[in-house]
C-alpha positions as CSV (number, residue, x, y, z in Angstrom):
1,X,11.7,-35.0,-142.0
2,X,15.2,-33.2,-141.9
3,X,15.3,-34.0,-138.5
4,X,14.6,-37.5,-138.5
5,X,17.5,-37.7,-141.2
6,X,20.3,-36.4,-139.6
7,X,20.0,-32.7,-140.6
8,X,20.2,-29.9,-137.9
9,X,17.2,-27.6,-138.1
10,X,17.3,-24.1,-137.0
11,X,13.5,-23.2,-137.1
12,X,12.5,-19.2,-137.4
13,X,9.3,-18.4,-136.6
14,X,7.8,-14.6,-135.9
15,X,5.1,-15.8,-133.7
16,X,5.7,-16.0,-130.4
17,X,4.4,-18.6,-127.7
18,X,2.0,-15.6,-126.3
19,X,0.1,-15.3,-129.7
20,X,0.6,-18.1,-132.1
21,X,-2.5,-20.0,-131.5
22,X,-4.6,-16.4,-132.0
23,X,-4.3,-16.4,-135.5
24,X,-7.5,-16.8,-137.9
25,X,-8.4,-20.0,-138.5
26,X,-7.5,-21.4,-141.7
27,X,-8.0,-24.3,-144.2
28,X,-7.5,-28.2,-143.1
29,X,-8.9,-30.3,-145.9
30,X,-5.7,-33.2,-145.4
31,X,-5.8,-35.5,-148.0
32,X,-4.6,-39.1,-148.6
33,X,-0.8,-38.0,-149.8
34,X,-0.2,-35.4,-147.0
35,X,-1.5,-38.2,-144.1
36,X,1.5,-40.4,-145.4
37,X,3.6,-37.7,-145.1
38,X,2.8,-36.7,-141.7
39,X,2.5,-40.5,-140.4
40,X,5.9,-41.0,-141.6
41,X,7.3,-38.2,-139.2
42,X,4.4,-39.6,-135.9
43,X,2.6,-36.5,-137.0
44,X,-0.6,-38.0,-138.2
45,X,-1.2,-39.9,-134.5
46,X,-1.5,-36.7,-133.2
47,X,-4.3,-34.9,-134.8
48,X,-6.0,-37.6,-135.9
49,X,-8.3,-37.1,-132.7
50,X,-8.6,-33.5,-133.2
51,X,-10.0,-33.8,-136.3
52,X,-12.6,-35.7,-138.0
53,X,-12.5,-38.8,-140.6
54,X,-14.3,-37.9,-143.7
55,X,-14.4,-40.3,-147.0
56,X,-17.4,-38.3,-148.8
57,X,-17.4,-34.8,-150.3
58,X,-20.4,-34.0,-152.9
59,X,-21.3,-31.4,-155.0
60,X,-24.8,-29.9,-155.2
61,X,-26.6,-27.6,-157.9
62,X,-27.9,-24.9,-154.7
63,X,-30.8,-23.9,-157.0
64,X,-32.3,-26.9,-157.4
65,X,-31.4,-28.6,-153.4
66,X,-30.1,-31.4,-155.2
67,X,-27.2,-33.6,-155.0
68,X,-25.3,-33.4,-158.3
69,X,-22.4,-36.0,-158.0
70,X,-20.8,-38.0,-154.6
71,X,-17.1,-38.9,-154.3
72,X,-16.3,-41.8,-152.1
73,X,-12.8,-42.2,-150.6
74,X,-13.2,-45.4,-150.0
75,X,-12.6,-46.6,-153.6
76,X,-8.7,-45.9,-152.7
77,X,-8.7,-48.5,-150.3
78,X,-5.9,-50.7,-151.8
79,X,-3.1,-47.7,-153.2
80,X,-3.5,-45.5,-149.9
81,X,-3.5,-46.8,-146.0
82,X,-5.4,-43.5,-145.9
83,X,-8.7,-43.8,-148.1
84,X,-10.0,-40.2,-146.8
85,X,-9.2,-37.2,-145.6
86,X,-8.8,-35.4,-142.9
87,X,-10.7,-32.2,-141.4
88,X,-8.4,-31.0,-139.3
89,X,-7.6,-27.5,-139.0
90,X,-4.0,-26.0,-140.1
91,X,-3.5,-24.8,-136.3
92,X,-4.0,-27.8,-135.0
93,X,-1.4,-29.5,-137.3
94,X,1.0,-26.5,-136.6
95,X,0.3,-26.7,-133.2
96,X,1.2,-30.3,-132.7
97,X,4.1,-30.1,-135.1
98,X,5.8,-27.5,-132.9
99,X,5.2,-30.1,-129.7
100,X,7.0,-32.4,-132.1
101,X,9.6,-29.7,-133.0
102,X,10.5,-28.9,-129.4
103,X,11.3,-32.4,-128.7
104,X,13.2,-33.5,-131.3
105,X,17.7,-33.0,-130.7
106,X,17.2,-32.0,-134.1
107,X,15.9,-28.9,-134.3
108,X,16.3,-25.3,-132.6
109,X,13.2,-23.7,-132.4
110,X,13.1,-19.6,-132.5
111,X,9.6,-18.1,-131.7
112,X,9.4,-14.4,-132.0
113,X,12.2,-14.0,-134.6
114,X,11.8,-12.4,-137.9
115,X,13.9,-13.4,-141.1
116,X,14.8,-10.4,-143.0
117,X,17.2,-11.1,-145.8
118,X,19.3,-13.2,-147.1
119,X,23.0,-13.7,-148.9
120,X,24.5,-16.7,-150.4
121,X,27.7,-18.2,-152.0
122,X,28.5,-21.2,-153.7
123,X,29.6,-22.9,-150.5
124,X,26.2,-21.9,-148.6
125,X,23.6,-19.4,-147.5
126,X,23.4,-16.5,-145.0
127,X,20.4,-15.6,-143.3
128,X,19.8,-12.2,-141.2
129,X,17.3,-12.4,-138.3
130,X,16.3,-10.1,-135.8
131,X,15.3,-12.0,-132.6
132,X,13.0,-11.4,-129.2
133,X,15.4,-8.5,-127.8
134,X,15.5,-6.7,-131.5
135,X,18.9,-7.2,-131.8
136,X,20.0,-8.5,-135.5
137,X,21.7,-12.1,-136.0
138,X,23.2,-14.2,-138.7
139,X,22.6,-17.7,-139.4
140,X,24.5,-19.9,-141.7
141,X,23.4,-22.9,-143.7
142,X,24.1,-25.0,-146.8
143,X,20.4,-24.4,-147.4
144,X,17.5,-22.1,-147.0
145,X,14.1,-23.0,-147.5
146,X,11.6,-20.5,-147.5
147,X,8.0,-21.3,-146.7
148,X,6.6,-18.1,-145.4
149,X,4.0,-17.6,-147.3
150,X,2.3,-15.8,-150.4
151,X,4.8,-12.4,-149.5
152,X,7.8,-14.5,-148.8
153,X,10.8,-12.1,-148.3
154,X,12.7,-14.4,-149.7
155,X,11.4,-15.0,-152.8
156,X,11.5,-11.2,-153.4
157,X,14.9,-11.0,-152.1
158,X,15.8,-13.4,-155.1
159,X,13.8,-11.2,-158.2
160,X,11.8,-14.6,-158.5
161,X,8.7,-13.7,-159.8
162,X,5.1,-14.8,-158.5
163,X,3.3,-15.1,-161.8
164,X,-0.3,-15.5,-162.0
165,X,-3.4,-13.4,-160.7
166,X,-5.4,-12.5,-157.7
167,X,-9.0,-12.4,-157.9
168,X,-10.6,-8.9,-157.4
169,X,-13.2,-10.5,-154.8
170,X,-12.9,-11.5,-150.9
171,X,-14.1,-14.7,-149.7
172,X,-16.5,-14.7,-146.9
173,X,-16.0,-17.4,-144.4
174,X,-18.4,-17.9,-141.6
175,X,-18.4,-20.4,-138.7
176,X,-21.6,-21.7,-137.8
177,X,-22.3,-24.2,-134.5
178,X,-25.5,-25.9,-136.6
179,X,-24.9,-29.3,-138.2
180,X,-25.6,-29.4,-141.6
181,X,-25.6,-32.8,-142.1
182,X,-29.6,-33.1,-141.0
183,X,-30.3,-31.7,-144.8
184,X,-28.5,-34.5,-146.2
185,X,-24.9,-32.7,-146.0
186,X,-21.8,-34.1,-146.2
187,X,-18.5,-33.2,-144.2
188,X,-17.8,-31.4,-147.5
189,X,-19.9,-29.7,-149.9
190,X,-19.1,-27.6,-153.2
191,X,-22.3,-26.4,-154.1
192,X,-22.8,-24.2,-157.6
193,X,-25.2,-21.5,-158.6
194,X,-25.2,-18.8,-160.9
195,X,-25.0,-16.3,-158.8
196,X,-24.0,-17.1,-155.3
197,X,-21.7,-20.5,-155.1
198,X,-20.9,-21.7,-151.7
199,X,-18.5,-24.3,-149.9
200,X,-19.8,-25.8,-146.6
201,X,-17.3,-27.8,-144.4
202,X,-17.5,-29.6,-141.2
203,X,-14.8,-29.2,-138.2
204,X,-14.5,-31.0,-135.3
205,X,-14.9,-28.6,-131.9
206,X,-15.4,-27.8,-129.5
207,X,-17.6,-25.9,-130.1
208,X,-18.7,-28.7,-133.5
209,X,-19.1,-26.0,-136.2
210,X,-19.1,-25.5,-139.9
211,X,-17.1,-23.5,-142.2
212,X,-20.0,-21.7,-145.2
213,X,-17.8,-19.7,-147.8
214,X,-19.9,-16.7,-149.6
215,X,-18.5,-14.8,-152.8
216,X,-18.5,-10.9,-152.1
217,X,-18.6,-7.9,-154.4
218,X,-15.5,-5.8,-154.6
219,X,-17.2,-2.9,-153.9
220,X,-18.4,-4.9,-150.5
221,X,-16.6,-3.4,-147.3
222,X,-15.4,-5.5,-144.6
223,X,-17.7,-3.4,-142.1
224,X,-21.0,-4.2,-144.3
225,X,-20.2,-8.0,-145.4
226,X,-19.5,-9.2,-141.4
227,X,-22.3,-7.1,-139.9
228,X,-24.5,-9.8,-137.6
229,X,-27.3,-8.6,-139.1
230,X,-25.7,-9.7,-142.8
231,X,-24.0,-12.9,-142.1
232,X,-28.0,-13.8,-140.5
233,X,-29.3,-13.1,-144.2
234,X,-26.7,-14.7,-146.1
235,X,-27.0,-17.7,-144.2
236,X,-31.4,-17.6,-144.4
237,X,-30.9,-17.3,-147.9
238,X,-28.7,-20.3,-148.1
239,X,-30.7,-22.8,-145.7
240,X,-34.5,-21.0,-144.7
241,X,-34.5,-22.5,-140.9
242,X,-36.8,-19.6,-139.7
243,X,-34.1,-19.5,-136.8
244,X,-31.0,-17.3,-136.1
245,X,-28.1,-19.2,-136.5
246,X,-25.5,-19.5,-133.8
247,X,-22.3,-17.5,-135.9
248,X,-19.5,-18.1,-133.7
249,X,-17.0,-16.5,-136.3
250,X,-16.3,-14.7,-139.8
251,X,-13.5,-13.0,-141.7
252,X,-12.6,-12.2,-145.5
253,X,-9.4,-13.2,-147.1
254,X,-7.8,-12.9,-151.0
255,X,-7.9,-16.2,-153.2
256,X,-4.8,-16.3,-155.9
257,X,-3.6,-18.2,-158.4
258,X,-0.2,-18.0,-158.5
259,X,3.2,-19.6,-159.1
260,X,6.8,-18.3,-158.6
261,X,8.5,-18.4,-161.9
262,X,11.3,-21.0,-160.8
263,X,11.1,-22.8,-157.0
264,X,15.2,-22.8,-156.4
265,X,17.8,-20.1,-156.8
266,X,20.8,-21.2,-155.7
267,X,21.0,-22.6,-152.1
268,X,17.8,-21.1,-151.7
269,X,14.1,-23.2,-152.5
270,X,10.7,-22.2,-152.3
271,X,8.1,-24.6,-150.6
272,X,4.4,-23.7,-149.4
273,X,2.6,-21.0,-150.3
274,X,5.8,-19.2,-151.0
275,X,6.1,-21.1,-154.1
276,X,2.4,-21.7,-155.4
277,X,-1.0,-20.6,-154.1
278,X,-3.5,-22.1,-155.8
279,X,-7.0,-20.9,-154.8
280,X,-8.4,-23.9,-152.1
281,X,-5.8,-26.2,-152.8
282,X,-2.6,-24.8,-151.0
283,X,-0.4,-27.4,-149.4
284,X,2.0,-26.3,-147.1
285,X,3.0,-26.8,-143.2
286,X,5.0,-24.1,-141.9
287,X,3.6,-20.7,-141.4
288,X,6.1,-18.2,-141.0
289,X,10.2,-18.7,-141.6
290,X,13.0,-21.5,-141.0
291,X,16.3,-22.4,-141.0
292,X,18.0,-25.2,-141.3
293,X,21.7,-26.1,-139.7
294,X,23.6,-29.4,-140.3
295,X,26.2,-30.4,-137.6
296,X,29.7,-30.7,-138.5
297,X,29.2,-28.8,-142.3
298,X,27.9,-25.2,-143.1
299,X,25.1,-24.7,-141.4
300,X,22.5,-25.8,-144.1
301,X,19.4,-22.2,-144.0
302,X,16.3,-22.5,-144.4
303,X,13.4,-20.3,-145.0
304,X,9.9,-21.6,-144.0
305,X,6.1,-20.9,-143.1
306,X,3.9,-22.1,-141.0
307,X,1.2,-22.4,-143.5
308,X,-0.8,-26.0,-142.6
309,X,-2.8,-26.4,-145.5
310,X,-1.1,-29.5,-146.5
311,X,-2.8,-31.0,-149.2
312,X,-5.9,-28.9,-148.2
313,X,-9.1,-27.1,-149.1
314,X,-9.9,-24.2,-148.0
């Protein structure tokens, strides 16, 4: 959106072209506000077919295999072009944005370049990277945004702090090529129970899978929660097919609640998951670090992530 307003766009990213689609998959719940967004930049045209249209979401009481409540979309039909959301994963979105990215006169993209501090002055913002060859440059903006991510450098480089709590627990996340929707499922489910709650989402392929999140115990290693033999278990207990399920993947990641004390310092702003990370709602687009230039003025840095989550679930 800089871009398409005049601003010149420097964007710092630490991924390079060789590894940025290998990261883990993450979160892509895109709801009706973040769809605007991205169709006003040609974004939404994009993933649209990578993803899959989905006005429902329900919540069921696990114990009982009963649906408690259904939430329909389509009742914001006439305040939102967009009366659903979107399941489309973060990488896609980042993916496709980067297309957009390297197009656009706009903006200068920097793969494999790390941002690793900052200094600013009333007139604008200085920004240290080290690029591809390891050699150490400075960029400078009006600006700096910082969007990259829950350890952002730079919000630590400005003593903001990042109040709140981590929970003690991992989330177990396991991808499973079965469709869920035969047991009267939903393309997204929040399903309660005293002991084991679960969330069960549907992404587009290929291969068509769905996303089943677990609780763990702390005590729980990574080794003995994504065993095959375990994830086979979890999963029987959840639906009883009397079948192995086809797992085609699983990690663990951290769920916070947190949000930096103040979101500007300065020439410097926090946006993404640099600024709030709220559990699995956690908007943001960029994953790792920007900066932002604006032709004919002091170069205006920015600071962002590549964090996709944009208006999304996890």
């Amino acid at each position: 959106m800089l871009a398409q307003d005049g601003v010149r766009v420097d964007l710092i990213e630490a991924l390079g072209a060789h590894n940025f689609l290998e990261q883990v998959p993450r979160a892509g719940t895109n709801h009706p506000a973040t769809l605007e967004l991205l169709d006003r930049i040609g974004l939404y045209e994009k993933i649209e077919p990578r993803g899959i249209i989905a006005p429902l979401f329900h919540y069921w009481d696990r114990r009982e295999q009963k649906l408690i409540a259904e939430f329909d979309h389509s009742h914001l039909k006439d305040d939102t072009r967009f009366p659903y959301v979107l399941q489309c994963e973060r990488i896609k979105i980042v993916e496709e944005a980067l297309k957009l990215a390297r197009a656009h006169p706009n903006i200068a993209l920097r793969l494999t370049t790390t941002f690793t501090s900052l200094m600013q002055d009333a007139d604008g913002v200085t920004a240290s990277v080290t690029n591809p060859a390891g050699e150490v440059e400075t960029l400078r903006g009006a600006y700096l945004v910082s969007c990259e991510g829950a350890r952002s450098i730079v919000r630590k480089d400005l003593g903001i702090e990042f109040e709140g709590f981590t929970y003690p627990d991992r989330t177990l996340n396991i991808e499973v090529a079965y469709d869920f929707r035969q047991h009267g499922y939903t393309e997204r489910n929040y399903i309660s129970d005293p002991d084991e709650w679960s969330n069960l989402f549907h992404w587009k392929g290929p291969p068509d899978r769905w996303r089943i999140h677990f609780p763990t115990a702390p005590h729980e290693t990574e080794e003995t929660l994504t065993r095959h033999d375990a994830l086979q278990v979890r999963l029987e207990r959840f639906l009883p097919t009397g079948k192995q399920f086809d797992i085609v993947g699983t990690n663990l990641y951290v769920v916070h609640q947190r949000v930096a004390k103040k979101f500007r310092l300065g020439r410097a702003i926090l946006a993404g998951d640099s600024a709030r990370t709220a559990g699995f709602m956690t908007p943001s687009i960029w994953r790792r670090s920007l900066c932002v230039s604006s032709a004919g003025k002091p170069t205006p840095t920015c600071s962002t992530a590549t964090s996709a989550s944009a208006g999304t679930s996890r």
